[in-house]
C-alpha positions as CSV (number, residue, x, y, z in Angstrom):
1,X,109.7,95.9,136.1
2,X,110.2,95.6,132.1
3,X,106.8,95.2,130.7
4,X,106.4,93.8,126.7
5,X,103.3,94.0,125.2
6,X,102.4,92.5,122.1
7,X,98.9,93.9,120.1
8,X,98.2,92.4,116.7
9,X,97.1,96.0,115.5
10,X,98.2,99.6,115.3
11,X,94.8,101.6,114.9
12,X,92.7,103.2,116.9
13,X,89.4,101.2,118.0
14,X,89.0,100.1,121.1
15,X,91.5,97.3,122.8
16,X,94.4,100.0,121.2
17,X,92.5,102.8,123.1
18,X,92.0,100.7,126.1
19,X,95.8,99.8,125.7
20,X,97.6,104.0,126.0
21,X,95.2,103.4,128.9
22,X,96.9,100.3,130.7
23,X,100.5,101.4,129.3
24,X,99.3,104.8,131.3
25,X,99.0,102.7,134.8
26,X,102.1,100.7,134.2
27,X,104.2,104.1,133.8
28,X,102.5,105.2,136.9
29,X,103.4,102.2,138.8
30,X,107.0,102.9,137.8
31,X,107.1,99.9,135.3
32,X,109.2,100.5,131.9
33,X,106.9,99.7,128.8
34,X,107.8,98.5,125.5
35,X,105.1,97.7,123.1
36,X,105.6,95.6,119.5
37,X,103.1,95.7,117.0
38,X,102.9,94.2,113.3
39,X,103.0,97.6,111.8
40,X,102.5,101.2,111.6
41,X,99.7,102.8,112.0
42,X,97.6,105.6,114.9
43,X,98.5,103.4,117.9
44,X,101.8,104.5,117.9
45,X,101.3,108.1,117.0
46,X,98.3,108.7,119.6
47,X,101.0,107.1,122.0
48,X,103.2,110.0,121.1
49,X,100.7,112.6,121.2
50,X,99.9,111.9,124.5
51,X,103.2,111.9,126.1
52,X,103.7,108.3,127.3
53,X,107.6,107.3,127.7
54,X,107.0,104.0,125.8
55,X,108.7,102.4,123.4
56,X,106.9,101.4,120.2
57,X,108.6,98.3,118.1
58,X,106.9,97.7,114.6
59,X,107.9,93.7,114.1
60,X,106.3,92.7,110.8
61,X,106.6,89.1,112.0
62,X,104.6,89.4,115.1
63,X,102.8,85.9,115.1
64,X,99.2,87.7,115.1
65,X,96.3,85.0,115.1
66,X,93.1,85.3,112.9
67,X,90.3,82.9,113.7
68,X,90.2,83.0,109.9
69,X,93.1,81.8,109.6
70,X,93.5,79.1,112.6
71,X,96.9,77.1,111.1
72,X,98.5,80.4,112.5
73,X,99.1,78.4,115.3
74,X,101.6,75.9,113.2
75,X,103.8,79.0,112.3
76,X,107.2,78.5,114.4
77,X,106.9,81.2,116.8
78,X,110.1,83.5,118.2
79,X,110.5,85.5,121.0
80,X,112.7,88.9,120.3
81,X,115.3,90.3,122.9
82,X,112.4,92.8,124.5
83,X,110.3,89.6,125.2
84,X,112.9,87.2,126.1
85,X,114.4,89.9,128.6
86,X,111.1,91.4,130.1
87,X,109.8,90.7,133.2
88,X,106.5,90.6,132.3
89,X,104.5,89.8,129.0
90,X,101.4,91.1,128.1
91,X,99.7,89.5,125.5
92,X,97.0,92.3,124.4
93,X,93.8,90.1,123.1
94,X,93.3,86.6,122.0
95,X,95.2,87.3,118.5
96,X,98.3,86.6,120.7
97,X,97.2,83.2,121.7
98,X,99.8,81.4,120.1
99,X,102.6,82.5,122.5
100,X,101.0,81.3,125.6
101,X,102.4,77.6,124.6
102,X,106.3,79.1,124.5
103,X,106.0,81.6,127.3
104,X,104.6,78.2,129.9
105,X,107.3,76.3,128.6
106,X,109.7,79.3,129.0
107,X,108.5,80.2,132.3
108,X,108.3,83.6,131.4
109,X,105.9,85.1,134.0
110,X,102.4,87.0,131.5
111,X,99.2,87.8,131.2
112,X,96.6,87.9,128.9
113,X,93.9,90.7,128.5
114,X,90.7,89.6,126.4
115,X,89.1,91.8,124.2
116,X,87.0,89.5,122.5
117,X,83.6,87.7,122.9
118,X,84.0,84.6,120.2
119,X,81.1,82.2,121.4
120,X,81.3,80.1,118.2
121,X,83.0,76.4,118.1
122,X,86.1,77.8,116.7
123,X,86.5,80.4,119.9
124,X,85.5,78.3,122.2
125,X,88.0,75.9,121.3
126,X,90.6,78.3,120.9
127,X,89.7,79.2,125.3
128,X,89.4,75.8,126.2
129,X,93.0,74.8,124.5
130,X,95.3,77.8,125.1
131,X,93.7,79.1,128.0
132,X,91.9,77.0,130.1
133,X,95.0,74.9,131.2
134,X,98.0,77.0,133.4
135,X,97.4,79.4,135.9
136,X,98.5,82.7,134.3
137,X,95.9,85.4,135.1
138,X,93.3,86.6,132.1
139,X,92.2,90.3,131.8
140,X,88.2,90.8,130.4
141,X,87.4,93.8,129.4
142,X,83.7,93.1,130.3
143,X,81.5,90.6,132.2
144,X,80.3,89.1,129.2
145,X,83.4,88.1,128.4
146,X,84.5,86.7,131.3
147,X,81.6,84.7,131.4
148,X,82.7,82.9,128.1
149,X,85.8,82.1,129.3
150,X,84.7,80.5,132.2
151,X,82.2,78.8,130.8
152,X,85.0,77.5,128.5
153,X,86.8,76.2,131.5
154,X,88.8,79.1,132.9
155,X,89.2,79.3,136.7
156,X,86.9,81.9,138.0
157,X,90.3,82.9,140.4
158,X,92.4,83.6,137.3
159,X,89.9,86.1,135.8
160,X,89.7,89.9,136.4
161,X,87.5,92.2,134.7
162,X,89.1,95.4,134.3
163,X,86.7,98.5,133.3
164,X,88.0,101.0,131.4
165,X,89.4,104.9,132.5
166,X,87.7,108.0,131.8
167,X,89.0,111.1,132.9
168,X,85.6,112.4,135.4
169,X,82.8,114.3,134.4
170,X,81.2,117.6,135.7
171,X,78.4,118.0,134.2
172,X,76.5,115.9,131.5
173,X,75.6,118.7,128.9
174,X,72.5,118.8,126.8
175,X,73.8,119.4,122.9
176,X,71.1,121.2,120.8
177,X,68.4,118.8,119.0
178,X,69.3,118.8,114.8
179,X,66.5,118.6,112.3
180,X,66.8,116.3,110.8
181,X,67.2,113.7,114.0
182,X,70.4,112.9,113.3
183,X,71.7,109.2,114.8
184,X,75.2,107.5,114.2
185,X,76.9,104.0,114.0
186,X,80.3,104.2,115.4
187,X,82.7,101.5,115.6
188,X,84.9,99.0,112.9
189,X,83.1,98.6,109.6
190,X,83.6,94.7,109.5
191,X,80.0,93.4,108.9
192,X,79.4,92.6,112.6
193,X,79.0,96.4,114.2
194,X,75.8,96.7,113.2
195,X,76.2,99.5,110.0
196,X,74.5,97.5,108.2
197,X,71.8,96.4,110.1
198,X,71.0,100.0,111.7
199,X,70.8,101.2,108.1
200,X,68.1,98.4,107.2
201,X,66.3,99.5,110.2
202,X,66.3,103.2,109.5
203,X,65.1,102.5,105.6
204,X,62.5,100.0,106.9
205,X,61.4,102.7,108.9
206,X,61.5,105.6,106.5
207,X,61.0,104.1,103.2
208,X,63.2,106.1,100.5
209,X,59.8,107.0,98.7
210,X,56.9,106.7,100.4
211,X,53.5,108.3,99.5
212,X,51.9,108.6,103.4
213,X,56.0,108.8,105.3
214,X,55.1,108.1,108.6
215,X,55.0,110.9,111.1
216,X,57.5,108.9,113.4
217,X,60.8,108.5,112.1
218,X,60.1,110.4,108.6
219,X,62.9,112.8,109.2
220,X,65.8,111.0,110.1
221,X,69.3,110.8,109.7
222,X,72.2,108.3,109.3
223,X,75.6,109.0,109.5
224,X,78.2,106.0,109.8
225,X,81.9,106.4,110.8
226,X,84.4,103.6,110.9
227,X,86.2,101.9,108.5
228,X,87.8,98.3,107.7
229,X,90.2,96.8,108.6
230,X,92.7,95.1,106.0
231,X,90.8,92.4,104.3
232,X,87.8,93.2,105.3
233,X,86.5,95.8,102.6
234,X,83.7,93.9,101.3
235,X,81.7,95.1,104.4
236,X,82.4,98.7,103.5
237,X,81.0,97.9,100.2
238,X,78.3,95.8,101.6
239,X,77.2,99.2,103.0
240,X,78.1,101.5,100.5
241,X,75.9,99.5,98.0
242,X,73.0,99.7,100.5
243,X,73.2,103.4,101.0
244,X,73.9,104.8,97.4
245,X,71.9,106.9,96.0
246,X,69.9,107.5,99.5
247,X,70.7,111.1,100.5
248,X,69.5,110.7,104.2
249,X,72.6,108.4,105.1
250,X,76.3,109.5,104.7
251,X,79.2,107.5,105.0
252,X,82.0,109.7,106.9
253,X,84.8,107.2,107.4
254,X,87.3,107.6,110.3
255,X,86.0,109.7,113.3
256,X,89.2,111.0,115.8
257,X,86.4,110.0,118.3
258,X,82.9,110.4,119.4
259,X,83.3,113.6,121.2
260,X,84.6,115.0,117.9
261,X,81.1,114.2,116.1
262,X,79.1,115.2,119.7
263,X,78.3,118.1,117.9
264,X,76.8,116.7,114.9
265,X,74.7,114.0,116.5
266,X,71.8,113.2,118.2
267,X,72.2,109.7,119.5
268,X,74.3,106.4,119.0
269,X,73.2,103.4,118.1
270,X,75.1,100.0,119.3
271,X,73.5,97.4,117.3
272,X,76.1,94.5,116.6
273,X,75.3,91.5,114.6
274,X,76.4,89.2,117.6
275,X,77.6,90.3,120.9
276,X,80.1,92.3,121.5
277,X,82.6,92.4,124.3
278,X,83.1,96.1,124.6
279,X,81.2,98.3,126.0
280,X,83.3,101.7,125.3
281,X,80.6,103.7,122.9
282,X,77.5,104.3,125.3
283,X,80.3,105.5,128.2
284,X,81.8,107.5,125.7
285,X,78.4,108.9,124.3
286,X,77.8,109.6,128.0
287,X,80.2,111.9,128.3
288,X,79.3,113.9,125.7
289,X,75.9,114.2,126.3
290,X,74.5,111.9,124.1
291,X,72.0,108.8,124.6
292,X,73.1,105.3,123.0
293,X,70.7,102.8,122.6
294,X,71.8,99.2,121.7
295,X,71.3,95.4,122.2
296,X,71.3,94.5,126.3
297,X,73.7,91.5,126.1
298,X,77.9,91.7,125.8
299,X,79.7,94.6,127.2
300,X,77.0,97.3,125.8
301,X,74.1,95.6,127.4
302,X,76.3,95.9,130.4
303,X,76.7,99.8,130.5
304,X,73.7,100.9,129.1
305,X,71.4,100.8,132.6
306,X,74.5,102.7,134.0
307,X,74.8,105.6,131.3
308,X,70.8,105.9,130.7
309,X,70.7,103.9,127.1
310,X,68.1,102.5,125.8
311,X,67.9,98.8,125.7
312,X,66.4,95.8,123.7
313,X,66.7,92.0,123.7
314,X,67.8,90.4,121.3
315,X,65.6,88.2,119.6
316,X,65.2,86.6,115.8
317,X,63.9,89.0,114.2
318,X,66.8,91.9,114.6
319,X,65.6,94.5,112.2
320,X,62.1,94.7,114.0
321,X,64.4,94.7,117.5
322,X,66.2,97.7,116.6
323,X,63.4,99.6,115.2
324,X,61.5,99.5,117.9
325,X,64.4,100.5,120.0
326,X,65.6,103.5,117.8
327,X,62.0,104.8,118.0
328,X,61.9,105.0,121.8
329,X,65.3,106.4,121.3
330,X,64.7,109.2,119.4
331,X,61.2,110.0,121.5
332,X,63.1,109.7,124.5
333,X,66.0,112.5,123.3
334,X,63.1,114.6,121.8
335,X,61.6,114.7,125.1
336,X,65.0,115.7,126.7
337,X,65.4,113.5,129.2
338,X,68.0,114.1,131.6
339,X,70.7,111.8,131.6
340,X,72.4,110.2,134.4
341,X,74.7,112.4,136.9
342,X,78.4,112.4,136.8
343,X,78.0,111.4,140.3
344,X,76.9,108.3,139.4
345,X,79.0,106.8,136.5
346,X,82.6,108.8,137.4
347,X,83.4,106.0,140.2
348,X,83.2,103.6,138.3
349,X,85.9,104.3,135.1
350,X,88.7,105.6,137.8
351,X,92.4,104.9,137.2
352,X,92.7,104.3,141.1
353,X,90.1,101.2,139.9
354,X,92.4,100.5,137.3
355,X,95.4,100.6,138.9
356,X,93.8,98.2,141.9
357,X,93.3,95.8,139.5
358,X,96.0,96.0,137.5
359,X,98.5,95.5,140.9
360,X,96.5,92.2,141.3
361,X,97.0,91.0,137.7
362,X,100.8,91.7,138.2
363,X,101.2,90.0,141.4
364,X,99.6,87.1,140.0
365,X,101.8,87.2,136.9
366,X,105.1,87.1,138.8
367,X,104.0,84.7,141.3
368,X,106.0,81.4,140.8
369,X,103.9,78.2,141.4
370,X,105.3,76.3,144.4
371,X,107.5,73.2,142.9
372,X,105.9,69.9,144.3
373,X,108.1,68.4,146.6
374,X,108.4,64.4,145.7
375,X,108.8,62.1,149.4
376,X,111.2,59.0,148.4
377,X,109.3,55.9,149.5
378,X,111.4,54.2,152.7
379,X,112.7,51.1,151.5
């Protein structure tokens, strides 16, 4: 089949890397992809790096929603030759809401893969309008997220939560212990991943001058990596502002990915303002011998038992919630313990899983609803 996917961004965080992952099982399966984003960027280059025969369109007037910017949905929407002649649609997270209306009326078969975890009014409006009605199938990318939706009024049958694929792992390795313990915030710097927080943590902790340091925690270090996305700088300088002048914790910007900075760290730390829907950085951590620790709600909270994180509840007073979280952390990595085996964790990130699920959602897609039959009345 033609496959068109449309993604309201072209970087590389994680519903784009999820993404090369899907387009990877729909070239498997035999499908053709074409994918149309708003503009350039390292989607489409990582695409290319990594060998997958599909098509990258850059349409600058991709209607892309913002729940910042909700009248998006009065824009007059257009459907372009690759969509209008595809089999399939995909529309790649909730910013591509505003097409379900056109493709139902269209009868275009589609599905939509959620990436987000909105529980405020706005988002849950947003579910209980554009999705909750029809009977196209919906994509989570964890079961937090398909909890929301459901509790917003989507069909329990229409929802599939599709985990992500990671290439399997033979053994877990132990990197060396850095003095200073070193930990890191990975992830978009967009006020909500938890820079910000983890840093008020660390320098609660580990006052800048102190004249008795305390023996825990008193040799830390902070790195964060990420950066924002258009429009969204004043979190960066949120951050920036907080750290300046405070040698222990270095902004490093973009990170290729967190094997790259495996070497460097000690452990991650997945601290979000609210929850996230995700839950790609512990896995990934995982893999490369790390321990994450991290709030246990949204897709984190979901992974963390699984990859040997540390967890904490989220309560109102966040600051004390990760401190006490990242001290555990960093006794439990001083102490070396083992992490879980690959034996454990590899079945459960396979493409075969993938591709199972992803045969389902298509099936689903192209299946036409019977037409109700209407008896004429005898006379």
């Amino acid at each position: 089949m033609r496959i068109a996917i449309l993604h309201g961004n072209n970087d590389a965080y994680g519903a784009s890397r999820v993404l090369i992952q899907e387009i990877s099982c729909l070239l498997s399966l035999g499908h053709t992809v074409a994918v149309i984003v708003p503009n350039g960027g390292p989607l489409a280059e990582d695409l290319a790096q990594s060998g997958l025969s599909a098509t990258v369109i850059v349409d600058p007037g991709l209607s892309v929603l913002r729940l910042s910017k909700i009248s998006d949905l009065l824009h007059p929407i257009r459907l372009r030759p690759e969509i209008t002649h595809a089999d399939v649609v995909v529309l790649w997270t909730l910013a591509l809401a505003a097409y379900i209306p056109l493709l139902r009326l269209k009868r275009k078969s589609f599905y939509l893969s959620v990436h987000e975890l909105l529980p405020s009014r706005l988002g849950n409006l947003l579910v209980r309008v554009l999705l909750a009605p029809g009977r196209f199938p919906i994509c989570a990318c964890s079961e937090a997220t398909a909890a929301w939706l459901e509790q917003n009024g989507v069909a329990r049958t229409r929802l599939t939560v599709t985990s992500p694929v990671f290439d399997p792992v033979t053994l877990v390795r132990a990197p060396t212990l850095h003095d200073p313990f070193t930990l890191a915030v990975v992830g978009r710097v967009n006020g909500r991943r938890g820079h910000l927080e983890v840093t008020q943590a660390l320098q609660s902790l580990w006052p800048a001058v102190s004249p008795d340091p305390p023996t825990t925690g008193s040799s830390w270090r902070l790195l964060l990596f990420g950066a924002p996305f258009p429009g969204q700088e004043s979190a960066l300088d949120a951050v920036l502002h907080l750290i300046e002048g405070d040698p222990r914790i270095e902004y490093r910007g973009e990170a290729k990915s967190l094997e790259s900075i495996a070497s460097q760290i000690d452990a991650v730390a997945c601290f979000p303002s609210m929850p996230e829907s995700f839950g790609l950085v512990p896995v990934e951590a995982w893999r490369a011998g790390v321990r994450a620790a991290g709030f246990t709600d949204g897709g984190p909270g979901e992974v963390l038992p699984i990859v040997g994180g540390i967890g904490v509840a989220r309560t109102g007073a966040p600051l004390a919630d990760i401190s006490s979280a990242l001290l555990t952390l960093e006794r439990s990595v001083r102490a070396r313990k083992a992490l879980p085996e690959p034996s454990t964790v590899n079945p459960l990130f396979t493409k075969e899983r993938r591709l199972i699920s992803l045969t389902q959602v298509l099936n689903q897609a192209v299946a036409r609803p019977a037409r109700r039959t209407v008896r004429k009345r005898s006379s």
